[in-house]
C-alpha positions in Angstrom: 58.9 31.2 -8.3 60.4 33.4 -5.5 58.0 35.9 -4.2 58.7 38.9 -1.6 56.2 40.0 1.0 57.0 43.9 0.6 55.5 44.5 4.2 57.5 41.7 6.1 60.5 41.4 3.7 59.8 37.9 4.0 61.4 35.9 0.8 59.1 32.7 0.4 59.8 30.0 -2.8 56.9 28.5 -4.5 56.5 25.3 -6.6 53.2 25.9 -8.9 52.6 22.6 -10.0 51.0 22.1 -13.8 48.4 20.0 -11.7 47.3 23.1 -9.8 48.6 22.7 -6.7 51.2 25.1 -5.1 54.1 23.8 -2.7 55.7 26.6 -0.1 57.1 26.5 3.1 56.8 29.8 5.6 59.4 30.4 8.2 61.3 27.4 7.8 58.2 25.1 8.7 56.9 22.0 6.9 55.6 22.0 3.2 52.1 23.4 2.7 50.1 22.4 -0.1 46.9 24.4 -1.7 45.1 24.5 -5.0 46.0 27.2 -7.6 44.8 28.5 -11.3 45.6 31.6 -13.5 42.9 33.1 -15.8 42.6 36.8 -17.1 45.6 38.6 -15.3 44.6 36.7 -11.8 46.2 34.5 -9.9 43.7 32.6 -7.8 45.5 30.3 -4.6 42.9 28.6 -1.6 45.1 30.1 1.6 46.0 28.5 4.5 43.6 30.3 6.2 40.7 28.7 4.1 38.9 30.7 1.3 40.3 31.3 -2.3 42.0 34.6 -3.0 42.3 35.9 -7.0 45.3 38.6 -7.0 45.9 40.6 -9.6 49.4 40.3 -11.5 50.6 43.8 -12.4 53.7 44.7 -14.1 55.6 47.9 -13.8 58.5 47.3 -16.1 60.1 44.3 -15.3 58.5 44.4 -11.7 55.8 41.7 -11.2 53.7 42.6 -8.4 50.5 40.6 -7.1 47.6 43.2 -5.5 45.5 41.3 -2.8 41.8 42.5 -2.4 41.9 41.6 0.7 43.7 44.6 1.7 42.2 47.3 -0.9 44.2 45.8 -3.8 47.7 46.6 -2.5 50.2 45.1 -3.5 52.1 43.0 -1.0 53.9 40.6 -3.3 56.5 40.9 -5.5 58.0 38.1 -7.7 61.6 38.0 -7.6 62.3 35.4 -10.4 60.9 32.4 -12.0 63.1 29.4 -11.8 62.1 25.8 -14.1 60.8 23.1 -12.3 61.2 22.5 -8.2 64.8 24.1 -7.5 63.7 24.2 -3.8 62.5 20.3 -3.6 59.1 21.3 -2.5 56.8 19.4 -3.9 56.1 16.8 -1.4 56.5 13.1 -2.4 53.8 10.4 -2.5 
């Protein structure tokens, strides 16, 4: 999936992986790795910071947006497109 940061402009590509864990680099920097899930309209994702965060997936049209509690539900993240399997080669290899 590509996702915007609507703050930064920052365009960052994810891999979700059915095993639940999520492959991304930021700024051009090696592959980061993190556990994710999705249950009732949340996405949930451990940061690289440490602690899990559950946004909120909203949809305005054909806008997908995710809402961070973190920052009073606003939503910094959009999701540009969904794309099958690992286009970006970021799931890092055994």
């Amino acid at each position: 999936a590509y996702h915007k940061n609507l703050k930064t402009g920052q365009n960052l590509p994810i891999y979700f992986d059915p095993s639940g864990t999520r492959y991304f680099k930021v700024g051009g920097a090696k592959v980061l790795s993190t556990a994710w899930s999705i249950a009732d309209g949340k996405r949930c994702e451990e940061t690289t910071a440490g602690p899990e965060v559950c946004m909120t997936v909203y949809k305005a049209g054909s806008d997908v947006y995710l809402c961070d509690p973190r920052y009073a539900g606003e939503c910094l993240w959009q999701i540009l497109r969904v794309a099958d399997g690992d286009p970006e080669k970021l799931k890092v290899q055994p």
